[in-house]
N, C-alpha and C positions, 0 to 999 in steps of 0.2 A: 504494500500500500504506500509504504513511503517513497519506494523507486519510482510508484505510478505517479504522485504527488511531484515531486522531483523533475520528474520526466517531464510531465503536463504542458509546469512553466518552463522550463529550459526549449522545448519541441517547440512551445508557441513561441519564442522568444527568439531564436536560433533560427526560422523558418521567414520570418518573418524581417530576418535582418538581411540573410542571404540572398530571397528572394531580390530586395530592392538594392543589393547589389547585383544580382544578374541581370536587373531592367536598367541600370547604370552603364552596365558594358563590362562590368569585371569579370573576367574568367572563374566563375566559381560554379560548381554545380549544386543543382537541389540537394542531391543528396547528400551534401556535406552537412547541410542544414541537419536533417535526422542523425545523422552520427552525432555531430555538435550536442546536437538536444538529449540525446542517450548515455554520451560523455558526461555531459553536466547533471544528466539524472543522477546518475551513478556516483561520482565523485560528491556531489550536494548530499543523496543518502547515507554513505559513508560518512560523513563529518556529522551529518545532524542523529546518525542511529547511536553515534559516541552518548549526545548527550539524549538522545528521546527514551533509547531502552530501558536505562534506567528510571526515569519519571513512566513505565509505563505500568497502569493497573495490573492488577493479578486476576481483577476478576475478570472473565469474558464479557461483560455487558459494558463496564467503563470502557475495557480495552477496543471495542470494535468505537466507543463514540470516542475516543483518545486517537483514533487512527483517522476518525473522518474529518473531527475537526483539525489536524495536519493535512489531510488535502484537502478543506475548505480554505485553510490559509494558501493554497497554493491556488486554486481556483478564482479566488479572490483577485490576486496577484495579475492572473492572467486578463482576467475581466475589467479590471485598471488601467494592464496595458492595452487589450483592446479597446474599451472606452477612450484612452485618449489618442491611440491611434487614428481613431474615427471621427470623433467630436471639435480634434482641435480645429479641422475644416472650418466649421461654422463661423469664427471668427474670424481665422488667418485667411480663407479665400474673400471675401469684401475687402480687408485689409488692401489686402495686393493689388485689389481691382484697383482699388483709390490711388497707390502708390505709384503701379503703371501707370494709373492714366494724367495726374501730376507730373510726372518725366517724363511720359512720351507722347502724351494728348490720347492716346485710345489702348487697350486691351488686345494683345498680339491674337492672332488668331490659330489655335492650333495650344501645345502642351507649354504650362508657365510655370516656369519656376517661384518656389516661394520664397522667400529669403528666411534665413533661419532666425531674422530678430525676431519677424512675425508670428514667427512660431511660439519664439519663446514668450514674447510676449503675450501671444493667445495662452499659450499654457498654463501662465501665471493669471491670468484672468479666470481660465476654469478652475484653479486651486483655490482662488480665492472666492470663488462662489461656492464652491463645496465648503469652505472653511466657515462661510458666514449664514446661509440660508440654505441648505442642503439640507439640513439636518431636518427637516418638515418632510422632502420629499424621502428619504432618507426613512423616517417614522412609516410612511404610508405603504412605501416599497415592501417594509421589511417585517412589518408588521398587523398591516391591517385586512390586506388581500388574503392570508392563507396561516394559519399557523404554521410557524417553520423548525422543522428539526436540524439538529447538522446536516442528517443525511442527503437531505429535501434541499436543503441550503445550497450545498454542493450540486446536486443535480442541474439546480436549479443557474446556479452561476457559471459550469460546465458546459450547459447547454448553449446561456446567452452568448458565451464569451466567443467561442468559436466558430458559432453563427455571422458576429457581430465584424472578428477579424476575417471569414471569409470575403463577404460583402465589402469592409475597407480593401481588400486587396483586388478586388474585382473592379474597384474608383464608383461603386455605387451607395447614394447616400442613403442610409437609413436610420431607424429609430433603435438607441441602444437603449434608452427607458422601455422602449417598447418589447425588443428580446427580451429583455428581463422580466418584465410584468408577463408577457406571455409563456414564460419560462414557468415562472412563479406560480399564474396558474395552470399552469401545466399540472405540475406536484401537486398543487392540494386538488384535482379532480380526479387523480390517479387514485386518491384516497376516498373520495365522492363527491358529489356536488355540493352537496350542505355544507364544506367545509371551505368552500370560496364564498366572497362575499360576493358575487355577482352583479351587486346593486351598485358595486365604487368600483366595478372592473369598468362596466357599461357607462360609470361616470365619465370614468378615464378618458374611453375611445370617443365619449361624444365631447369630450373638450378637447381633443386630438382636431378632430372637425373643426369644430369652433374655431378654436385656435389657429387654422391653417386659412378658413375665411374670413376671417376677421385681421387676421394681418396682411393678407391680399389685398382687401378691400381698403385698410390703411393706406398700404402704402402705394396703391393706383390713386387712392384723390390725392397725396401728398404730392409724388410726381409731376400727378395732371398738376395741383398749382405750379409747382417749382416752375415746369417747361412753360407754363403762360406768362409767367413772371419774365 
């Protein structure tokens, strides 16, 4: 459990770096990637079995939730890195539009490079929106859709996460709140219906909507003024 925990993040980690150096032009192959990622299973298990073995229960009911929440923290990990793989878009592509179009009067046509301040500087924007008002979505996510066990947890963040880094690697944007909640309930219907709230799932998707015409609709009148101005 712990090599597969190990493995998880190293594979998504390792695969994902390789990759965007073979879209670069560097001689590397994929499958250095999975070695990388098995290497660093392996070597990561070894160092953490030093100190896990000993903190592990005796009995078999702790010991199997002792084993899961070590690959929830690795699951976790992964879901991070794909969340911000994915997300930082949303800020640092506008950025660049504005940036280009400031130096060069228009938006090149064809693949743009983003400059890495943008990045960083979107990164630290999403850090610090997690840091300061997160913690709400954070409550609703984790807690009020489905009751969640390790196990659930894990499944659950497993699922999202690599859904979420295939679609980034694909240049298609999607909703990583949305893997998740649909993750989320995923697990608690595997268990029955009764045990999702259905009523704040159905909230969710209908402020998804909302949400998506109402800021359309924003930001066509704002335009329309600007361009007549």
């Amino acid at each position: 459990a712990l090599l597969a925990g190990g493995s998880l993040f190293f594979l998504t980690v390792f695969t994902a770096i390789f990759l965007y150096l073979a879209e670069e032009g560097n001689p590397v192959a994929t499958a250095y990637a999975l070695l990388a990622g098995l290497a660093g299973g392996v070597i990561s298990t070894a160092l953490y079995y030093v100190h896990v073995s000993r903190r592990m229960p005796g009995d078999e009911v702790a010991a199997r939730e002792f084993v899961y929440k070590t690959l929830l923290i690795s699951s976790s990990a992964t879901m991070a890195f794909s969340h911000g793989a994915h997300d930082v878009s949303n800020p640092s592509g506008p950025l660049t539009g504005v940036l280009l179009t400031l130096l060069n009067g228009e938006v090149p046509v064809g693949k743009v490079e983003i400059p890495y301040p943008i990045t960083v500087f979107s990164a630290l924007g999403i850090a610090t929106g997690i840091l300061t008002w997160g913690y709400s979505v954070v409550e609703t996510i984790g807690e009020r859709i489905t009751p969640l066990s390790v196990e659930s947890a894990f499944v659950a963040q497993f699922s999202a996460s690599q859904l979420v880094l295939v679609v980034t690697r694909l240049g298609l944007p999607t909703s990583t709140t949305g893997a998740i909640i649909g993750s989320i309930a995923g697990v608690g219907l595997a268990r029955g219906v009764s045990y999702v709230n259905l009523r704040l799932v159905a909230k969710i998707i209908g402020f998804w909507f909302l949400g998506a015409a109402v800021t359309a609709l924003s930001t066509f009148l704002l335009s329309y003024v600007i361009i007549s101005i």
